[in-house]
VEXDREN-2710 file (C-alpha; in Angstrom, 1 decimal):
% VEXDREN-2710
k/r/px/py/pz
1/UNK/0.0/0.0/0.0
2/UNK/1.8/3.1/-1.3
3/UNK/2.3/5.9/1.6
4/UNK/0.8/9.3/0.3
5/UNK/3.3/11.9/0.4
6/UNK/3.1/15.2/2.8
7/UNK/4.0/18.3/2.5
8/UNK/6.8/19.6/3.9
9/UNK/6.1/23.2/5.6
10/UNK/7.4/26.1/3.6
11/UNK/10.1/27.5/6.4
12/UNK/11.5/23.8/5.9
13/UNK/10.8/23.6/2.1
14/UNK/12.5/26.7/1.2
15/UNK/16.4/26.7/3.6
16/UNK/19.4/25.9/1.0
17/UNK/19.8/23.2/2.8
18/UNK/17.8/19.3/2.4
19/UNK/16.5/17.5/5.3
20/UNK/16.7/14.2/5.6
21/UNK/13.3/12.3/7.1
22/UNK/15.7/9.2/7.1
23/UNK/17.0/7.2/10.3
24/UNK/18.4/4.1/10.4
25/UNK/17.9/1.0/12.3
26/UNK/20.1/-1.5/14.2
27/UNK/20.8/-4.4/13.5
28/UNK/22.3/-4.2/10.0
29/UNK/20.0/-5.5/7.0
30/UNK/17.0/-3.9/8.9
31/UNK/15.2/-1.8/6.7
32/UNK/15.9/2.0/7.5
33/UNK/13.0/3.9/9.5
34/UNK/11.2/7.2/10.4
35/UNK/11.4/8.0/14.2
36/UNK/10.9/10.9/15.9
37/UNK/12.9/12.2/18.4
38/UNK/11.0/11.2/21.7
39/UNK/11.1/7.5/21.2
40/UNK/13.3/5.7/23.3
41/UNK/17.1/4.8/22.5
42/UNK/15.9/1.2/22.3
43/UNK/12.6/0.3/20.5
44/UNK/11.6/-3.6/21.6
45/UNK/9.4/-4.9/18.9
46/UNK/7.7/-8.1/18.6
47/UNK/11.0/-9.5/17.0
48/UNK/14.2/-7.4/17.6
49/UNK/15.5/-4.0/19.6
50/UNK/16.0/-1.4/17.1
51/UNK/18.5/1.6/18.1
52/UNK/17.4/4.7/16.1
53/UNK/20.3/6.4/14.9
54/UNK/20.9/9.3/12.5
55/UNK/24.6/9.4/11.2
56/UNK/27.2/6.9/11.6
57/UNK/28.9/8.8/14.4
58/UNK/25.6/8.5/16.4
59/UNK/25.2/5.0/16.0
60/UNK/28.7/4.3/17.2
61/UNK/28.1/6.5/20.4
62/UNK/24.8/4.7/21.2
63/UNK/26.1/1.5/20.9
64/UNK/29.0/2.7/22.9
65/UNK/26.9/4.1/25.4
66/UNK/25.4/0.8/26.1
67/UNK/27.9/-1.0/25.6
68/UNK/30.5/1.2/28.5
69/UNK/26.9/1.0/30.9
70/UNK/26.6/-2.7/30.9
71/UNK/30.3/-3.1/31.4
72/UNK/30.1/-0.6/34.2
73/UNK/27.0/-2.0/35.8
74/UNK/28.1/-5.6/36.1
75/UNK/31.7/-4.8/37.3
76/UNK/30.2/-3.9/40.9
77/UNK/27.4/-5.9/40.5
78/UNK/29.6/-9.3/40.3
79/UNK/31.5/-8.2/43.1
80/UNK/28.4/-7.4/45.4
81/UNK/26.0/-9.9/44.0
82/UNK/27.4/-13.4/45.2
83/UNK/28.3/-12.3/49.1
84/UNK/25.0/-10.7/49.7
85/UNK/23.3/-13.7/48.1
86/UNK/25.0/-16.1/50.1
87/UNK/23.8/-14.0/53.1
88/UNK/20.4/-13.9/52.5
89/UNK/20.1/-17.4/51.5
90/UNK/21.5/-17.3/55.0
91/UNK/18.8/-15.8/56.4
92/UNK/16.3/-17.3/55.2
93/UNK/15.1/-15.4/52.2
94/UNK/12.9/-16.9/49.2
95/UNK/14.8/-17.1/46.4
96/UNK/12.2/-15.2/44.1
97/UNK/12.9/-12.1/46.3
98/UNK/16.9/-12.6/46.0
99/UNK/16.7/-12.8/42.5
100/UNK/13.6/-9.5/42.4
101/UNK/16.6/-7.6/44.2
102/UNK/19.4/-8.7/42.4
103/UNK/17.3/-7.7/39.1
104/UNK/16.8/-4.4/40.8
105/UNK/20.3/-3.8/41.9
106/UNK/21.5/-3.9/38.7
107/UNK/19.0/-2.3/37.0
108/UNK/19.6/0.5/39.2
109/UNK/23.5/0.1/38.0
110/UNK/23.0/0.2/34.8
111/UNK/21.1/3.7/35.2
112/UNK/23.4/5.1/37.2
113/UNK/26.3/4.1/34.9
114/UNK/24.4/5.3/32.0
115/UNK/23.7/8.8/33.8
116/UNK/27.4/9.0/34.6
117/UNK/28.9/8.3/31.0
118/UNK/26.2/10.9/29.7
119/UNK/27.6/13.7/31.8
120/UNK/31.2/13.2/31.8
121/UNK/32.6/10.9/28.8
122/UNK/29.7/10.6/26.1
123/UNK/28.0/13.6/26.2
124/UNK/25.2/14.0/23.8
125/UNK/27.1/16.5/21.6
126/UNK/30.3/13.8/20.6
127/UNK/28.1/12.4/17.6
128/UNK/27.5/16.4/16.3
129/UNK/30.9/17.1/16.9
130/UNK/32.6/13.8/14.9
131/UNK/30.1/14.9/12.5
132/UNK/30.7/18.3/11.6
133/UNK/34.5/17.7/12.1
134/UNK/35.0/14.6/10.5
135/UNK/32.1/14.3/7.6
136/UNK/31.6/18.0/7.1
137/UNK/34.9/19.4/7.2
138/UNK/33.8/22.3/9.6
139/UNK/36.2/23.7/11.8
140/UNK/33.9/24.0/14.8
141/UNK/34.6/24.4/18.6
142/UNK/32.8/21.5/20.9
143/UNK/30.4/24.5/22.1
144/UNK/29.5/25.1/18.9
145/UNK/28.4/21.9/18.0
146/UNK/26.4/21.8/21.3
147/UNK/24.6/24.6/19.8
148/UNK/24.2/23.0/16.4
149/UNK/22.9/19.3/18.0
150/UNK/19.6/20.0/17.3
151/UNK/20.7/19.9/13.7
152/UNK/21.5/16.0/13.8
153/UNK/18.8/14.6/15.6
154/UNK/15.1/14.2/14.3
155/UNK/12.5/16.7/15.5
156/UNK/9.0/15.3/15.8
157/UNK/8.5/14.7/12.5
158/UNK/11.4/12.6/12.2
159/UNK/13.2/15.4/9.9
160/UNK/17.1/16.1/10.6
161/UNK/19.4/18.0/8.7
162/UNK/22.6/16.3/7.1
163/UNK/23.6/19.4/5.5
164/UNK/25.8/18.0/2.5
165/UNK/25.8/20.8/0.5
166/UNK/28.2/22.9/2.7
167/UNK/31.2/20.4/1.9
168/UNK/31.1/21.9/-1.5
169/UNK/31.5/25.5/0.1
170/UNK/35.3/26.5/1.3
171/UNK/36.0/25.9/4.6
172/UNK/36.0/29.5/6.1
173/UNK/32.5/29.9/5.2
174/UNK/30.8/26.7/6.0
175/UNK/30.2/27.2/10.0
176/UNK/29.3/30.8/9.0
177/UNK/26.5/29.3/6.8
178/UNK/25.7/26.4/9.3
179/UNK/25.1/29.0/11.8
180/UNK/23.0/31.1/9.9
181/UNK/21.2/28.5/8.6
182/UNK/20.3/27.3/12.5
183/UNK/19.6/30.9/13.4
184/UNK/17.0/30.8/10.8
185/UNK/15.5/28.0/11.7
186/UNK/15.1/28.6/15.3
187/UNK/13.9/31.8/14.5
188/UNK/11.1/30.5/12.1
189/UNK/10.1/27.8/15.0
190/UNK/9.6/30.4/17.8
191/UNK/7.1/32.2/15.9
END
């Protein structure tokens, strides 16, 4: 059944620059997806996770991310897990509420580890700044890329900007146009 095509708005329809309504999908093979930016990293469907990515360099830092949590969740949890089970077994204590605890334990782990690598090592803005550095070619500082994320990651409508076109620009005017071309468009989105 063929999709029916909307309209982009005009503000979007008319920048120099294209967006891209495409993000892809993990695990490799899987077709590529629309998803807006409020779904989860992970998207459990009937068959398969899916991690929602938008450039390579995000991909690699989401799976990163989980990857460094997990490692840093279990780390403590091994070493904590087997003396207080052997305590409470002690004690007395069902095993459906050692293993309730244990689930919750590392659960609670794998937040906090995930928390901590988001504030100190993989900050949100590595995957805009690998991109604009490394694909684009722009010479930009890591606070400007903070202020050009929103660029690289879907909006609600599952649009992002890859912004191409500027690698055919010279390289003294292409943050110059990036940043004009995000002034624009958060000017156009407050009103």
């Amino acid at each position: 059944m063929p999709r029916s095509r909307r309209r982009l708005p005009e503000h979007i329809r008319d920048h120099p620059f294209k967006s891209s309504r495409r993000t892809g999908r993990f695990p490799w093979g899987c077709p590529r997806s629309i998803g807006p930016s409020r779904q989860p990293l992970i998207h459990w469907s009937s068959a398969v996770a899916t991690i929602r990515y938008t450039t390579g360099y995000d991909l690699l830092h989401r799976i990163t991310t989980i990857g460094a949590s997990l490692t840093l969740a279990w780390l403590p949890f091994s070493l904590v897990a087997p003396p207080a089970e052997r305590m409470m077994k002690a004690v007395g204590s069902p095993d459906w509420l050692i293993t309730t605890l244990g689930v919750v334990f590392f659960l609670a782990l794998y937040v906090a580890a995930l928390l901590l690598l988001a504030r100190t090592v993989l900050t949100p803005t590595l995957p805009s700044f690998l991109y604009l550095r490394l694909s684009l070619g722009v010479p930009a500082t890591w606070r400007e890329a903070a202020h050009l994320r929103f660029l690289f990651f879907p909006d609600d409508n599952g649009h992002w900007y890859p912004l191409r076109e500027v690698r055919k620009l010279p390289r003294s005017q292409r943050l110059v146009r990036i940043r004009d071309f995000a002034d624009q468009l958060r000017s156009r989105s407050a009103a």
